[in-house]
DRENKOLRO-566698 format. One record per atom (N, C-alpha, C, O): y, x, z. Coordinates in steps of 0.02 Angstrom, whole numbers, plus 50000, padded with zeros to 5 digits. Layout:
N
YXZ/...
END
This chain:
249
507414863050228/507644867750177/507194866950115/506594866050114/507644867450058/507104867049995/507034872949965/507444876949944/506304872949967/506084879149925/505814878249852/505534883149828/505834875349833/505774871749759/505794876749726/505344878049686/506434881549737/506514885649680/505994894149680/505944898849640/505724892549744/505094896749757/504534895549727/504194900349708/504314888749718/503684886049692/503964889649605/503584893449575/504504888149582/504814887649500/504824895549477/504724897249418/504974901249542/504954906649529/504344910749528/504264916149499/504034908249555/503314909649587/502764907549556/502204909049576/502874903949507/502244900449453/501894905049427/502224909449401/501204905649425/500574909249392/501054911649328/501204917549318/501284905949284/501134907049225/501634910849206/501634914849159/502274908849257/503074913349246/502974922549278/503314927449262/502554922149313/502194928749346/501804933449276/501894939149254/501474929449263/501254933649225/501484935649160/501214939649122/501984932449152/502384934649088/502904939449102/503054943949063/503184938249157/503714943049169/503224952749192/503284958849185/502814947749220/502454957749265/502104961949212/501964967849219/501884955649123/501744961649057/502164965949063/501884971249072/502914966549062/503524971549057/503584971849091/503484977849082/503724971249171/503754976149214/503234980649215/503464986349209/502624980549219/502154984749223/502224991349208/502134996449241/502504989649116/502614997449080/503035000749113/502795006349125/503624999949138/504095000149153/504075003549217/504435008449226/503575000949274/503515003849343/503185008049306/503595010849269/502485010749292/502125014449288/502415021349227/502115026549214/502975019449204/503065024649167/503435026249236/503145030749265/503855024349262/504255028249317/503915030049377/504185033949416/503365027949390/502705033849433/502815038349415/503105043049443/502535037849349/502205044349308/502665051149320/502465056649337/503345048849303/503945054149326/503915056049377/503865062049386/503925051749428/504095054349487/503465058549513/503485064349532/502915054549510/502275059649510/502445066049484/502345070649524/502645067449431/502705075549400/503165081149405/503195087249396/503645074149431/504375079349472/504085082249555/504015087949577/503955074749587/503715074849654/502965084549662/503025089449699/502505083149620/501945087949648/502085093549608/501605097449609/502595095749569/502995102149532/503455103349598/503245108649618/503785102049626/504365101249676/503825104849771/503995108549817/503255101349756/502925101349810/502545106449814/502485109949864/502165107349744/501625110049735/501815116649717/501335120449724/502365119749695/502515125449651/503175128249682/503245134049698/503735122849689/504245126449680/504525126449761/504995130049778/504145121749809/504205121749901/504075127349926/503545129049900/504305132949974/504095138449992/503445135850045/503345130450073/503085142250044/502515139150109/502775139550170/503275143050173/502505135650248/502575133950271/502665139150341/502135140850367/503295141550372/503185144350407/502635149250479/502635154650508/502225142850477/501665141550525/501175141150496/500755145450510/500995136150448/500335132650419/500305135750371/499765135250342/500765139850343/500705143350277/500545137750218/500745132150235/500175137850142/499965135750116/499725129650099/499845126350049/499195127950167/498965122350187/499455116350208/499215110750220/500145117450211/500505111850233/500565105250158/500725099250155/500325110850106/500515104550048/500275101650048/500575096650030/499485099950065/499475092250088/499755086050118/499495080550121/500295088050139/500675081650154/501055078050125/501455074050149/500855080350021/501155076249984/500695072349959/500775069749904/500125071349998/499705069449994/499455063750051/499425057650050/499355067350086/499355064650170/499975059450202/499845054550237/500535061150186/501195057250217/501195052350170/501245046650194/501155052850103/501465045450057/500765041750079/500935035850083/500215042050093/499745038250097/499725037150134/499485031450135/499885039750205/499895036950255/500595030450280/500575026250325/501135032050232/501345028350215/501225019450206/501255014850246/501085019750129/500885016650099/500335012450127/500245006750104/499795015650195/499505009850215/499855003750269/499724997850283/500295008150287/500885002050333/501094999950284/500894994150283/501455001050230/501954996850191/501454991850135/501724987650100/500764992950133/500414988050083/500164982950133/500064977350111/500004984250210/500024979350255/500324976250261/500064970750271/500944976350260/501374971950260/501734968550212/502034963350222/501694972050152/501734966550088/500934962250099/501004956150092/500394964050112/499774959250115/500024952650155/499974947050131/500294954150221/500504949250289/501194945050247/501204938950252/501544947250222/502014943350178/501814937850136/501914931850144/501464941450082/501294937750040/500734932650057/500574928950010/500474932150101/499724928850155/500244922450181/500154916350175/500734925550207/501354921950249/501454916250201/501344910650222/501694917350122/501924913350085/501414907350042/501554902150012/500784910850053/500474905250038/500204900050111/500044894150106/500224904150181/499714901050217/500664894750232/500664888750246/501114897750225/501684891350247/502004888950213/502384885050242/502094889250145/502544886250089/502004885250020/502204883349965/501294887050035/500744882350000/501044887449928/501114884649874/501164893949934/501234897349867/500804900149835/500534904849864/500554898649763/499834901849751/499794909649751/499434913749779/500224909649716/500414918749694/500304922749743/499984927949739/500624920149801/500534922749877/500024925649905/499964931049932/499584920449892/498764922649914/498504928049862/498154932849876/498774926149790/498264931449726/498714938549752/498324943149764/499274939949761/499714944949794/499254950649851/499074956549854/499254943549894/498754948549958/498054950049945/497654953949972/497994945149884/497024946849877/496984952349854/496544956249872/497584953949793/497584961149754/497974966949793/498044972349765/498234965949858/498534971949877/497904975649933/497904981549951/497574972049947/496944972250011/496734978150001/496884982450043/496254980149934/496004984749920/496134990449904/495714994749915/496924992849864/497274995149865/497534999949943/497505006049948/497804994550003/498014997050047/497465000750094/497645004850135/496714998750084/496205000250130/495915008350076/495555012450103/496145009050008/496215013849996/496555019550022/496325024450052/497035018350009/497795022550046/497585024450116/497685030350133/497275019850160/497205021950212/496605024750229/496585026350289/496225025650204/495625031350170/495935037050169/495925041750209/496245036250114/496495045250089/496925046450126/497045052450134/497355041150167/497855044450227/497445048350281/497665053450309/496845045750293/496235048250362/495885055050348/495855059750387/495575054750276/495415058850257/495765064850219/495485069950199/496275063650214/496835070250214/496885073450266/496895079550272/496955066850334/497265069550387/496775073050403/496975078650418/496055072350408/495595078150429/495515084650405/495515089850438/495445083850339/495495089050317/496155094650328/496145100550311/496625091750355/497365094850364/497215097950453/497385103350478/496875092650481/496895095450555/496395100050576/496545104050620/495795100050549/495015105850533/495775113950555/495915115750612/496075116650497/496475122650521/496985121850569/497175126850600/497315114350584/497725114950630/497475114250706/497545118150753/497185108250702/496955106250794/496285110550802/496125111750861/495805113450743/495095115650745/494615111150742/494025112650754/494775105950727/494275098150716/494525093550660/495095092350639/493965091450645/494125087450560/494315080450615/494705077150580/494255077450668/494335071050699/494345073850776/494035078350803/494775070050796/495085066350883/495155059550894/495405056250849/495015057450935/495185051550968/495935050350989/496155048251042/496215051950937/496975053350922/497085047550951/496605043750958/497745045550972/498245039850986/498265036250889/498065031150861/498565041350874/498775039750797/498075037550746/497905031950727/497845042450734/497095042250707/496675035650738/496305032950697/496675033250794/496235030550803/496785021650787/496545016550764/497055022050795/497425014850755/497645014350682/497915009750653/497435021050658/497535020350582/496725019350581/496715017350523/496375019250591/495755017950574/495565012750594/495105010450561/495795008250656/495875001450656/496124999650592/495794996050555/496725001850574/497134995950526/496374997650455/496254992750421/496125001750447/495575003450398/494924995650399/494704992650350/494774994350470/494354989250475/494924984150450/494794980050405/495544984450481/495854975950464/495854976850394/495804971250371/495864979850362/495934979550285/495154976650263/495044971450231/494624981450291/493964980050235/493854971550273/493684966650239/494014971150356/493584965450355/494234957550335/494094951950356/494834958950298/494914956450248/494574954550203/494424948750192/494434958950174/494414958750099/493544955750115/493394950950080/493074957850159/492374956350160/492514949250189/491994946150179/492904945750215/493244939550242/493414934950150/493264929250131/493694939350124/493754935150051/493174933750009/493094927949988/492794937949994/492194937749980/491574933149998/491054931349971/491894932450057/491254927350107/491324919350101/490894914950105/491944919350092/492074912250088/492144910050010/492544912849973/491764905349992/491634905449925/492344901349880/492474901849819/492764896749941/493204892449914/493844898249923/493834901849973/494414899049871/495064903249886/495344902849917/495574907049956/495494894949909/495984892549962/495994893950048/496464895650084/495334892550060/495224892950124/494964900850140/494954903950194/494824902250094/494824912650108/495444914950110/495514919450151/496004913050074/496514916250073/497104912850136/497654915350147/496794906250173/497244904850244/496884909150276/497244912650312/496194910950280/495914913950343/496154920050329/496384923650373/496124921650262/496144930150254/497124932050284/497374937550297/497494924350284/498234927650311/498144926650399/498454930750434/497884923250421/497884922250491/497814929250526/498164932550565/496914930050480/496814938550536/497404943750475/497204949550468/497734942850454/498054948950445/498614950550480/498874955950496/498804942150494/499494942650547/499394945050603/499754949150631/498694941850632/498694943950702/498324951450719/498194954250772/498224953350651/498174962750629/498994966150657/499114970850694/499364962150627/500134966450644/500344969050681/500854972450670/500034968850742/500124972050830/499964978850806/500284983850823/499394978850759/499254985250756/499754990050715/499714996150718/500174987150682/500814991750642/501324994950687/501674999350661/501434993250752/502124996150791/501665000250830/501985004750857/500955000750848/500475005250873/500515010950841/500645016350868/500395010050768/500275015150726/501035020550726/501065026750729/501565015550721/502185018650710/502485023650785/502855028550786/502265021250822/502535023750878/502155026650913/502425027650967/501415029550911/500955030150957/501005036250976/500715038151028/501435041050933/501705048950951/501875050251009/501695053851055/502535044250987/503155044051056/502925040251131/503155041351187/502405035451110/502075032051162/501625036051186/501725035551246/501175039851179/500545042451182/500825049251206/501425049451190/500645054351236/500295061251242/499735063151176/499135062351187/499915065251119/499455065851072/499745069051020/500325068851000/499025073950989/498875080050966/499355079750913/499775084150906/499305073250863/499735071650805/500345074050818/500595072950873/500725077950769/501315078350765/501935072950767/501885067850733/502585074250812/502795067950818/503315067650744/503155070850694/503985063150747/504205061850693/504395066950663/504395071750702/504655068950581/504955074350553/505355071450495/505765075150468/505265064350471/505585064250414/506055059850441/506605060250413/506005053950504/506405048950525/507005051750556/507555049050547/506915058950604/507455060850619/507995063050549/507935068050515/508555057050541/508775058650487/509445063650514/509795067050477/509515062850590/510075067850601/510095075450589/510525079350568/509095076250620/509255082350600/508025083050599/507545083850637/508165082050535/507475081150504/507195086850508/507485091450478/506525088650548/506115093450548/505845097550502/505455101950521/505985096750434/505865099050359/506505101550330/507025098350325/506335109550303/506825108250247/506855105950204/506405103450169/507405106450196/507675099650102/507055104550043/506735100750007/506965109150038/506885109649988/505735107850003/505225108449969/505865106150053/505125101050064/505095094250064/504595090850051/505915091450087/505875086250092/505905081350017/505555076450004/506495084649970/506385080249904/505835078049876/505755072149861/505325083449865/504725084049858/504425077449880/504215072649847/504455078549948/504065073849982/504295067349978/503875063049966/505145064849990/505125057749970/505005056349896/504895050449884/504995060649844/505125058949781/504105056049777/503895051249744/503705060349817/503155057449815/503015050649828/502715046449794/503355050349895/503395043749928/503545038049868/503105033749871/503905036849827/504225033449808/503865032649741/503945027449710/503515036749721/503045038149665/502335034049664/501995031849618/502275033949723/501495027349765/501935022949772/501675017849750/502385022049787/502665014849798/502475012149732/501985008549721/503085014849671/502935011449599/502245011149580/502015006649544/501815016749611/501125015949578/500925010949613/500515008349576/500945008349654/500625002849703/501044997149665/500684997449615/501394993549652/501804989049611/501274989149534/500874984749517/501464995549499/500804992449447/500224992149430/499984990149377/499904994949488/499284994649506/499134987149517/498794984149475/499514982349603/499404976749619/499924973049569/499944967349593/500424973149501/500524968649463/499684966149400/499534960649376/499324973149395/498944971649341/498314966449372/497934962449344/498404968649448/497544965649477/498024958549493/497764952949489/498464959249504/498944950249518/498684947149469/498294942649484/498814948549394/498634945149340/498084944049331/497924939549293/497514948549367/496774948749348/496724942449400/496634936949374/496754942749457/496714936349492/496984928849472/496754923649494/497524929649426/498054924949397/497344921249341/497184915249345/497084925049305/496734923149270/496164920849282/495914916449246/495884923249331/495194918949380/495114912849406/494664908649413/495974914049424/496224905049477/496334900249447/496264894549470/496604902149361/496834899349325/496554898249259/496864897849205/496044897849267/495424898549211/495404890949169/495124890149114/495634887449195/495504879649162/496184878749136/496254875849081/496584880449162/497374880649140/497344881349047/496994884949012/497894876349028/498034875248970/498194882848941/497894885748895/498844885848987/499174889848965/498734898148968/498954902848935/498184898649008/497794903749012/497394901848935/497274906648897/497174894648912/496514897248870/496884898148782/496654900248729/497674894748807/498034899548743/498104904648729/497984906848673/498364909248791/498274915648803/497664919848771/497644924448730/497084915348816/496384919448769/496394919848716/496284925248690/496534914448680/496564911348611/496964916748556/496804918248499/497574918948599/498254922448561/497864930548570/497944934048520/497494933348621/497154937648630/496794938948575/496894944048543/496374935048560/495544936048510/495884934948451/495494935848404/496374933448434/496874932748375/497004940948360/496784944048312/497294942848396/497724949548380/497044955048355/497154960848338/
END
């Protein structure tokens, strides 16, 4: 099969011209949804039958906890495309989503404690759930401390896709460990789409958050793509015009 037109779409230099304008573009549409999403959540959601008050953290807590499965697996993708079709972008992709996702899954952990302190009576358990989101926390840093170590890219960014793939066991752990496990964590509420454990007027809120980190995660890892674009690509004709057209303006 030819992928030719992967290498042609996928070029540093065609990347970084196109993701100047997307950028504005995603990040103005965060910005919205951010202000619809935590007005919706924050103000206009009734409190929480049980938890009262304290449940609004989970527009906080759920998109991030989110977001660290779904930046894992754009990392394992894009790792994928450079470690088997030799794509550069691929690797600058996963180098810039690493840090990002080991964020997310920070503030997914540390929400979650702070959310469980009034519910379970403990900021931490040896949760089913908790304790493989905090695995996927090491697969992220010892990534990224895996990129760092190896001084050549190339060969940081095959090693850095190998252990991320064989990280992936840990994503259907994380997803299912409710239903698999006996454990404290609450099981699903937003997947049952037949008949979803939230009301609507919690749930808009909450996907409109969801979807609000997504775009912010897009131009967050388009601007650090380019910052990497420019590191890799430092000798490149078309980067030291760039500089050139820069110190001009």
């Amino acid at each position: 099969m030819n992928f030719n037109w992967l290498h042609r779409y996928a070029s540093p230099m065609n990347f970084y011209s196109w993701s100047l304008v997307a950028t504005r573009w995603l990040g103005t549409v965060s910005a919205i949804l951010f202000a619809v999403g935590l007005t919706g959540g924050l103000v206009y959601a009734p409190p929480d039958y049980q938890q009262g008050e304290s449940f609004r953290i989970i527009y906080v807590h759920v998109p991030s906890a989110w977001m660290s499965l779904f930046i894992y697996m754009v990392m394992v993708s894009a790792g994928t495309l450079g470690l088997v079709w030799h794509v550069k972008l691929g690797d600058m992709i996963a180098r810039a989503s690493a840090p990002l996702g080991a964020w997310f899954t920070f503030l997914a952990l540390a929400t979650g404690s702070l959310w469980g302190k009034p519910m379970w009576g403990t900021y931490w358990v040896w949760d089913a759930r908790l304790t493989s989101e905090l695995i996927l926390l090491f697969l992220y840093l010892g990534y990224i401390a895996l990129q760092g170590a190896i001084e050549d890219r190339r060969i940081a960014a095959r090693a850095g896709a190998i252990l991320a793939l064989v990280g992936t066991v840990n994503i259907p752990i994380i997803h299912y460990s409710v239903e698999w496990w006996n454990t404290l964590h609450q099981g699903p509420t937003i997947t049952k789409f037949d008949s979803p454990s939230i009301d609507t007027s919690m749930l808009i809120p909450l996907l409109l958050m969801g979807l609000a980190y997504i775009f912010y995660f897009c131009t967050i890892v388009l601007i650090r793509t380019r910052c990497e674009i420019l590191e890799f690509e430092r000798n490149k004709t078309w980067v030291k015009q760039r500089a050139l057209e820069m110190e001009s303006v």
